[in-house]
N, C-alpha and C positions, 0 to 999 in steps of 0.2 A: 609596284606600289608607287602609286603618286608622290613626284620630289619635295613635294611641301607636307607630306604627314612623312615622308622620311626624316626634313630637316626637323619636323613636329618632336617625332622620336627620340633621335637621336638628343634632342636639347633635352629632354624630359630625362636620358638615362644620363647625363653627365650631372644634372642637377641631384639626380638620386646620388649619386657618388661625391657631390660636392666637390662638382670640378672633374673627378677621375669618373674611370669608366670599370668600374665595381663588375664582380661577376656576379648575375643574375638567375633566377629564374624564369622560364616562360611558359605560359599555364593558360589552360582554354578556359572561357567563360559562354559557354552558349546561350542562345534564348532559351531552349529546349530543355539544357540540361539541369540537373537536380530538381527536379520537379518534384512533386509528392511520389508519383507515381512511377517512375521514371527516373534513373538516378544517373543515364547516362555515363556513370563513371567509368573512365579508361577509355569510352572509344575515342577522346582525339589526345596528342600527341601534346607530351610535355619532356620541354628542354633544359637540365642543367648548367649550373657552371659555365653559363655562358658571358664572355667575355671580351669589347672589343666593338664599335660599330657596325663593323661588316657582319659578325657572327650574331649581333641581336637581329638586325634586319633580315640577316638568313631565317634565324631562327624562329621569326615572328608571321614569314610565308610560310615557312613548312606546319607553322602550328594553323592557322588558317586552310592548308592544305589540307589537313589531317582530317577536315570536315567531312572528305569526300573518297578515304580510305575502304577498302571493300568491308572490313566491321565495320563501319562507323556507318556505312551503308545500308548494312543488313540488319542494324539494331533498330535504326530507324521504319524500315519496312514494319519489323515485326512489332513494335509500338504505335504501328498505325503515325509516324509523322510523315508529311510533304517533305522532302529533300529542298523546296524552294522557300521553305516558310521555315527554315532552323537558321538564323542568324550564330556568327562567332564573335565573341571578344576576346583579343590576347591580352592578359595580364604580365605586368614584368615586375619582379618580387627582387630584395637585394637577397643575394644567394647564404643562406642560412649553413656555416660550418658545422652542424651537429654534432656535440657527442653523440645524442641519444635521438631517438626520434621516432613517432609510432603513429597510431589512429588512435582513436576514442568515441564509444558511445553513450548518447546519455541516455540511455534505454538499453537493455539486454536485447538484443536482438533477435535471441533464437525465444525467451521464455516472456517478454514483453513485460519482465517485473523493475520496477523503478532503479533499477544498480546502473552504476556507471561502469563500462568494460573498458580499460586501457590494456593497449596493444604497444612495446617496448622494446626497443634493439637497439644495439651500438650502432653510429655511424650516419647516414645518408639511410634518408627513408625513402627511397627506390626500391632499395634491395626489401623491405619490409611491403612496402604496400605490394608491390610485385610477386610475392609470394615466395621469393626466394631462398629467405631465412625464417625459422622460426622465432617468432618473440616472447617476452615474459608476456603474463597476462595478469593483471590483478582487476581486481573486482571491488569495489565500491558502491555502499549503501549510501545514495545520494540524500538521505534526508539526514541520516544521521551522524554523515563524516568517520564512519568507520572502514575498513580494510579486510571485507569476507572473506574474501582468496585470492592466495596468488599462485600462481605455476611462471615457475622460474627454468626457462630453456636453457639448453646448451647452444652457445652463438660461435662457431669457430670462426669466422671471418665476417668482416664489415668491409661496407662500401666507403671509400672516403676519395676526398679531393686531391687530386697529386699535384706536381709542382708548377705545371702547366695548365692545370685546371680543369684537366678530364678527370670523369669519373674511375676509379682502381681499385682492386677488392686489397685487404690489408689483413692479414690472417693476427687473431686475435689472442696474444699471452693465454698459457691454459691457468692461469688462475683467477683470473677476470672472467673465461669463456664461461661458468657455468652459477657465474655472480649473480645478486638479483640486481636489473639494471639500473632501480630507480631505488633511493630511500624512499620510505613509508613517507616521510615530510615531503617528499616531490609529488609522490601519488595522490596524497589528499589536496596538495595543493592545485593540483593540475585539476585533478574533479571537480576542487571550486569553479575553475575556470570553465569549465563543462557547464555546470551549474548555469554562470551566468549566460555562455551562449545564449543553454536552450531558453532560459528567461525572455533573452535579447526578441529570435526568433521564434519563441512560442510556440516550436514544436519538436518533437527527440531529434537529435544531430548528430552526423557523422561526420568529424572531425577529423583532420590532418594534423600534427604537432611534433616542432624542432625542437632540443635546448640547444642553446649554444653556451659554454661558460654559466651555467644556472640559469640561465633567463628564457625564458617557455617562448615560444614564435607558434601562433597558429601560422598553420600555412593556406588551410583551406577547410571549408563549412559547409555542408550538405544535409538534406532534410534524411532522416533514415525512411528508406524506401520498402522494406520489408516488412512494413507490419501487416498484422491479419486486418482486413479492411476495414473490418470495424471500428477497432483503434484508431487506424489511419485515421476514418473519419471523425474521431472522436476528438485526434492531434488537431487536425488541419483540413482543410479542404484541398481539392484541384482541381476546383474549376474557379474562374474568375471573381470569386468572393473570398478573396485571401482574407484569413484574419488581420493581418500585418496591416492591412489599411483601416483598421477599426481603431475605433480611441478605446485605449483599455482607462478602465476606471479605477479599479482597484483587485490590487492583487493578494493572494496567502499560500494556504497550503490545500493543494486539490489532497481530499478526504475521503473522498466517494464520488468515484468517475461519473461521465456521462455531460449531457450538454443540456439547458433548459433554456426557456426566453421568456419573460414576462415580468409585470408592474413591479415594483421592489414596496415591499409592507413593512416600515421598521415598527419593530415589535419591542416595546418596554414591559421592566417586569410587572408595573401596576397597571397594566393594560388587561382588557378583557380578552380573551384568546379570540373572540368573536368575528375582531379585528381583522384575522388574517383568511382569507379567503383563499377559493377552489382556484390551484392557478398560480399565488403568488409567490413571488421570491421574498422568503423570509428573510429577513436581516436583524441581528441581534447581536449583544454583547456576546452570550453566550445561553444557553438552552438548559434547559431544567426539565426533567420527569414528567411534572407539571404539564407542561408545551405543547406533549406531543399527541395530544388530539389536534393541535394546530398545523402541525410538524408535519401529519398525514394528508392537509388538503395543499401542500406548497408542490409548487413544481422544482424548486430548490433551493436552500438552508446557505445561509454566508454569516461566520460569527467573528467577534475582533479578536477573540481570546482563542484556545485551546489549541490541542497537537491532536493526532492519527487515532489515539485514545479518547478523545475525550468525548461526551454524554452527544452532540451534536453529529459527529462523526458515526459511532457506534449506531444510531437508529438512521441515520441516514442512510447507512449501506444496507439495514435490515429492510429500510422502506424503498431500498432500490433507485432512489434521485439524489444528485450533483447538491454535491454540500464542499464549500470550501471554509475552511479554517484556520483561525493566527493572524487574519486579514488589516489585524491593528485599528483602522480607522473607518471602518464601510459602514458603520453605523453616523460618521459626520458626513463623509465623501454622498453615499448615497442617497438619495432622499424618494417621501412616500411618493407614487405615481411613476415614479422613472419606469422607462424599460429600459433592462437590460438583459443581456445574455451570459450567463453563466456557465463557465466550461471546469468543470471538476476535475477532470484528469491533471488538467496542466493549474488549475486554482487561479484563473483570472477570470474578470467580472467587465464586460463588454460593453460601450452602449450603446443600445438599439435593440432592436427584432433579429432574432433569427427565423426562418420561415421554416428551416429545414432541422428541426431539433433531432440532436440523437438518442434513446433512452441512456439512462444510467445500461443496464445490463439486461441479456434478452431474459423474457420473461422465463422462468426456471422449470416450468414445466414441456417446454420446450427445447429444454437442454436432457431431459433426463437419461433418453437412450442410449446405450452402449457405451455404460459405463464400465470397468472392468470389476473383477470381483478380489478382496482383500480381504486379508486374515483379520488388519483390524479395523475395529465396527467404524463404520464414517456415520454421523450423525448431525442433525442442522439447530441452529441457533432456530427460536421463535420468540421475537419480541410480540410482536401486534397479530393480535389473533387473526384479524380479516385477512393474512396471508397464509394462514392453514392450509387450506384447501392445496393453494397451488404449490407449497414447501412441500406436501404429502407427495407429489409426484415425484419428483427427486429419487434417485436409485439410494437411500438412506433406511439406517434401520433403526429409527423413532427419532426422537427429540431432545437433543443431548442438556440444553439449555431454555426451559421459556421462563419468565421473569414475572412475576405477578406483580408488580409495581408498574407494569403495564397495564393490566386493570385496571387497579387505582385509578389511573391517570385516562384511561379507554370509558371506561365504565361507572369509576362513580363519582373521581374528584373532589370528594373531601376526605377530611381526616376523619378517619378510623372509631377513632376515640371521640368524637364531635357527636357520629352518627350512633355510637352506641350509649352516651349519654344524651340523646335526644329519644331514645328508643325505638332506635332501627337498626338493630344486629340483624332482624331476623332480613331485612331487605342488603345490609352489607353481604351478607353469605349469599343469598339467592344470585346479584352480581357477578361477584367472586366468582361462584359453581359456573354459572353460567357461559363467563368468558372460560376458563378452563376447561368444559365440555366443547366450546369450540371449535379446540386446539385436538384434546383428546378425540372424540370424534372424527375428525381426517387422519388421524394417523393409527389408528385402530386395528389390529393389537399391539402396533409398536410402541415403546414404554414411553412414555412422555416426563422427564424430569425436571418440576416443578420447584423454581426456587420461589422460597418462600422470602417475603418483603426484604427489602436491603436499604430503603432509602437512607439518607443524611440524614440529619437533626435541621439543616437548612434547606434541602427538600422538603419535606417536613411542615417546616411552618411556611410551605408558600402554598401549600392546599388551602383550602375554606377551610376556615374555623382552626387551623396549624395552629398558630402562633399561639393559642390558652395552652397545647400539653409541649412543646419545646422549648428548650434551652435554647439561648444563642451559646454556641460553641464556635472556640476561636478556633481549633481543628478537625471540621468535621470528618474529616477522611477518616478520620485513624478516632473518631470520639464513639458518641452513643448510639452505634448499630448494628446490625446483623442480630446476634445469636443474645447479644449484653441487652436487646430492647426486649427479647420476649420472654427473659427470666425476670425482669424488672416489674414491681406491683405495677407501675402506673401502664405500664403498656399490656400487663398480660392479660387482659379482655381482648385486645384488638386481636392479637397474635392466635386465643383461643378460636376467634371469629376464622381465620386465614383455616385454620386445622376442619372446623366445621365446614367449611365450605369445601375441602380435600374428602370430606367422608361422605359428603352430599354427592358430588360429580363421583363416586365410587361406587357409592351402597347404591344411593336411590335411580342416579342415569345409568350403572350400572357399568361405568368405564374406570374397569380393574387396572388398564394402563396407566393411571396416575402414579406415580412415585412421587418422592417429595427430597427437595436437599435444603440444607441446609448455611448460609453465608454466613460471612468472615466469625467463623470459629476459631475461641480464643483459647478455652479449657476444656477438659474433659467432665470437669463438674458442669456445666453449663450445659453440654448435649444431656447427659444423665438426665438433668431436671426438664430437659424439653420432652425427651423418651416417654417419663411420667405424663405430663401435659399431654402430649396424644393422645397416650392411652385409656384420658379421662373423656375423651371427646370417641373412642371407639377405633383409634387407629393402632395396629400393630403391626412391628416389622415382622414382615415370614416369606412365602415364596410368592408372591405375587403383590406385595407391600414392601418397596425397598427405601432404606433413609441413605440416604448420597451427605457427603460433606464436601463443602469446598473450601478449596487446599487454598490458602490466600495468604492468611498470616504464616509466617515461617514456623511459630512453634509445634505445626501441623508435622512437618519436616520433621521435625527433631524429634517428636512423638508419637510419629506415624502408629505404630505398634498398639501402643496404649489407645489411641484414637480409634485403629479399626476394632479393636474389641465392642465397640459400641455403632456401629454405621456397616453399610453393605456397599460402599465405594465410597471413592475421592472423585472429586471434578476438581483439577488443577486452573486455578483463576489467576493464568500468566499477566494478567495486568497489573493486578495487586499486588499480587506473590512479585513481580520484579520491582513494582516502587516498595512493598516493605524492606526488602533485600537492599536496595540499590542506596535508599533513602532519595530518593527521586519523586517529585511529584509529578503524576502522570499527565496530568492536565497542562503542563508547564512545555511551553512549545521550544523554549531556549534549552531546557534538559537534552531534551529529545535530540534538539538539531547538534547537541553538543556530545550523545554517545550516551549518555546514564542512563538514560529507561531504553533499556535492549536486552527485550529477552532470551536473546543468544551471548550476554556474557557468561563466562566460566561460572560463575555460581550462584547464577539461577539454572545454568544444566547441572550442576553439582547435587541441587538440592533437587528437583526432579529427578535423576537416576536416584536417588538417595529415597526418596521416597516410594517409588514406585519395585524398588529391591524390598522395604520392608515391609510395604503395604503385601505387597504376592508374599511374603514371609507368613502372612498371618491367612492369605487366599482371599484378600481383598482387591476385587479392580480400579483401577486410575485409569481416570478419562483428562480431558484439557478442551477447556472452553475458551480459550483466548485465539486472537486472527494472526499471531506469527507463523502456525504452520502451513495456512493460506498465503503466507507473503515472502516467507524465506525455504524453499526446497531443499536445503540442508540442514533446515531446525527442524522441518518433518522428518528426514530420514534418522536423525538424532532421536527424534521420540520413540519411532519406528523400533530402530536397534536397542534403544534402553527399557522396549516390553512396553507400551502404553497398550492401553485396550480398546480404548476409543477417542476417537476426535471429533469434536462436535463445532460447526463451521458454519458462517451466512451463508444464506442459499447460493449467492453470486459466484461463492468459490469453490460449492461443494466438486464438482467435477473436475478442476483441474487438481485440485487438493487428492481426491481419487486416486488421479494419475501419478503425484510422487509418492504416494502410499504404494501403489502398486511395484512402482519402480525399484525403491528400499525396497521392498520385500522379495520381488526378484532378485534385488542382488545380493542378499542376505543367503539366499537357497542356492545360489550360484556358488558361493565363496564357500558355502558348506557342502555341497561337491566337490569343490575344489581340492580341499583338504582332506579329505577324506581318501581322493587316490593319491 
């Protein structure tokens, strides 16, 4: 080493010690290493507890050394790098006394679902990264600051610093050894700290982490190198178009992965939908029913408001393209004509072209083969009819959910009630029929389950001609809809209109697959008088005419019993069903990131086992239309083991959703072998 970056060093480690000669760490930084693709980690050599001028200088050739160690040799071969073109840098760290100390990612690494994984041990995290010791593990839902799981190890011995400053294993009290390492307030807090990395670096990270005395030391940050390449592509690039050198413009909550590039169209509510054209990046406060003939020519949706629920999100994923959401300010920040680039997975908004877009998700009839087979029915969400055709490919048996309030808004765009006192019911139903022959037609003879209209009271009056039959309601969530608008005089024309058009697409196109359900059911007297209403219009429940209700308000729960006496299933609507429970607004992105709307608390699984015991009490099935069993692996296996019957899912997720169906159910058949000898 040249005597003038020795003397260089040397000043630089006394001034880290303020004067003394502190012990350190010494830790490689290559050109090469932690690349996307390529994570290099562990092939060169890192020095603890190093202490003393002579022993960093030692320290800092042998780490430079390390370059050319026969792994560090061979990893490069088989990565395709030049041995002449890998640069090293040694970093010198002041040496971090640990109690505790582990990794972290901010990505599940094996299932690529949004949780954070910390990794935990007493001591010098040597012996942990190294494989030496087993750690706790806890698990962290990164959006919502909650704590899914933990596995707490037995640790008998840690690594620690001895008196001299070598490293020396120290065997550890046995009532400590089989403690959980971290309180719950450390874990969340450290995953904050995850959080922000991956923010930092904009893309999932594998992270190094000391405490000393409470106070967290990253040690060291890496891109996660293992994802399936899609994602990877999805995270980041690796090739010389890092994102890192782009100006991000504005940031939120990615909603619905995938990456787009194009013009930005801010979209107001008095605007014509006209406006937005084949291509554009939507940008809006927030999205309405209304929209979404607009909503199907964007390349991707950016709104200031909403959480992972909300109306913007929900058809984003149904339509397949990069919607981010809770973005605060993208309707000031961006303006009409910009290009930018929007990347949904991670919820940042880019500026410029990208050349190289990724889809949101591959197209789904491309996914459909070799799925396995499950006891229970897997079924797909259908918002917008024009995606029939390719949903029908999917290894699924019918249509768990399609929303006819996407008509509306596909097909005919006024209100209801406008058009039948102008004197055109008979053209409302032919519509209606129409798009729901669509649907029915590709998926033929599997049952197709038709909910009938759900909109708001403020949905509502933003159609043509709305605002003569609604109210302004100060809460629409919870005011005058679902089941309460079509026993109501002023509405029960339009609602007759919705039943005629279910007997059109049955009797006359002749697609018996229609069933019908019913939303946010309040009473028992309320379904009774809808029953009648059909029957006036020629529909009747029997064996190939099914009436579905969805389980949303809690008193569903409570009167399951009395309810299926009148219906032939439940569809569990976990989004509603957890904000009536919770008292949590769904739309509400500070809830969300704060733990209240999580359909994996205790009692919203309380009140689905609850449900689904007395609904089979009566020989009634329960299905569930909501995306937690697409997002959490163990709220599927929960449904699984508490007897659900079906699960009805966006296309994007039906397959891997499959796969923990299948999985619960083998190990359900596993453990009842088990027991049995």
């Amino acid at each position: 080493m040249p005597k003038d970056l020795e003397s260089s060093v040397i000043e630089e480690y006394k001034k880290l010690g303020k004067g003394k000669f502190p012990l350190v760490a010494v830790r490689s930084s290559a050109t090469a290493e932690d690349l996307p693709t390529a994570s290099f980690a562990g092939q060169q050599d890192t020095y603890l507890n190093v202490s003393g001028p002579e022993s960093l200088l030692k320290s800092v050739k042998k780490c430079w050394a390390s370059l050319f160690t026969p792994r560090a040799l061979a990893y490069r071969v088989s990565k395709n790098f030049e041995h002449d073109k890998v640069k090293l840098a040694v970093v010198v760290q002041r040496m971090v006394n640990s109690d505790i100390s582990g990794i972290m990612f901010t990505i599940d690494p094996n299932s690529e679902l949004p949780h954070i994984i910390i990794e935990a041990g007493y001591g010098l995290g040597e012996a942990l990264v190294g494989g030496k010791v087993t750690p706790d593990t806890y698990v962290v839902d990164k959006f919502h600051r909650k704590i899914l799981n933990r596995r707490v190890s037995n640790q008998t011995w840690k690594l620690v610093r001895g008196e001299s400053g070598e490293c020396m294993k120290e065997d550890i009290p046995r009532d400590l050894a089989s403690k959980q390492k971290m309180t719950d307030e450390q874990i969340l807090d450290l995953a904050e700290v995850g959080n922000q990395i991956e923010m930092h670096y904009d893309r999932p990270m594998d992270i190094e982490w000391a405490m000393e005395g409470g106070t967290v030391y990253i040690v060291q940050a890496r891109p996660v190198t293992t994802l399936s390449k899609d994602k990877n592509n999805q995270a980041d690039k690796a090739d010389d178009k890092v994102e890192s050198s782009r100006t991000i413009l504005v940031r939120g909550l990615g909603a619905s992965p995938g990456k787009a590039s194009g013009p930005v169209r801010i979209y107001q509510e008095d605007m014509s939908l006209d406006v937005v054209k084949q291509g554009d990046i939507m940008v809006t406060q927030m999205t309405t029913p209304d929209m979404v003939p607009a909503m199907t020519r964007t390349a991707a949706i950016i709104t200031d408001e909403g959480g992972m629920t909300c109306h913007a999100a929900i058809v984003a994923r149904e339509l397949g393209i990069p919607c981010i959401v809770g973005a605060n300010n993208a309707t000031e920040v961006l303006k009409n004509g910009m290009e930018v680039t929007v990347h949904g997975q991670t919820g940042v908004v880019y500026e410029g072209l990208d050349k190289e877009d990724k889809p949101a998700s591959t197209p789904v009839a491309a996914m459909a083969p070799t799925a396995p087979v499950t006891g229970t029915k897997i079924m797909v969400n259908v918002g917008v009819p024009q995606k029939a055709e390719e949903y029908a490919q999917l290894p699924v048996q019918g249509v768990g959910l399609m929303r006819i309030e996407f008509l509306f808004t596909s097909y005919i765009q006024e209100h209801p009630c406008a058009l039948i006192e102008q004197g055109r019911e008979k053209e409302l139903v032919e519509k209606l029929s129409q798009g729901i022959a669509t649907v029915a037609k590709a998926f033929y003879p599997r049952p197709v389950i038709l909910r009938t209209s759900d909109f708001k009271t403020n949905e509502y009056r933003d159609m043509k001609g709305g605002a003569r039959y609604e109210p302004k309601e100060q809460n629409p969530m919870i005011g005058w809809r679902g089941c309460s608008r079509y026993v109501s005089e002023s509405y029960r024309d339009a609602f007759l209109a919705e039943l005629k058009a279910i007997k059109r697409a049955r009797d006359e196109m002749g697609l018996t697959n229609v069933w019908m359900m019913l939303p946010f059911v309040r009473t028992v007297e309320e379904v009774v008088k809808i029953e009648r209403m059909m029957n006036e219009v020629g529909l009747y429940r029997g064996n190939d005419f099914k009436l579905y209700l969805m389980a949303e308000v809690p008193v569903i729960v409570f009167m399951a019993e009395e309810f299926a006496e009148h219906c032939d299933g439940f569809s569990i609507g976990s989004n509603d069903l957890t904000q009536l429970t919770m008292g949590a607004d769904r739309d509400s992105d500070m809830l969300g990131r704060m733990g209240y709307f999580d359909e994996r608390n205790t009692a919203i699984k309380r009140a689905i086992a609850h449900l689904i015991k007395h609904a089979h009490n009566k020989g009634v099935p329960v299905g569930i239309c909501g995306q937690a069993p697409s997002v959490y692996p163990e709220f599927c296996e929960f449904l699984v083991r508490a007897g659900i019957d079906s699960i009805s899912l966006n296309a994007d997720t039906v397959l891997k959703t499959i796969s923990y169906v299948a999985a619960a159910e083998q190990r359900m058949v596993l453990e009842s072998i088990r027991k049995q000898k």
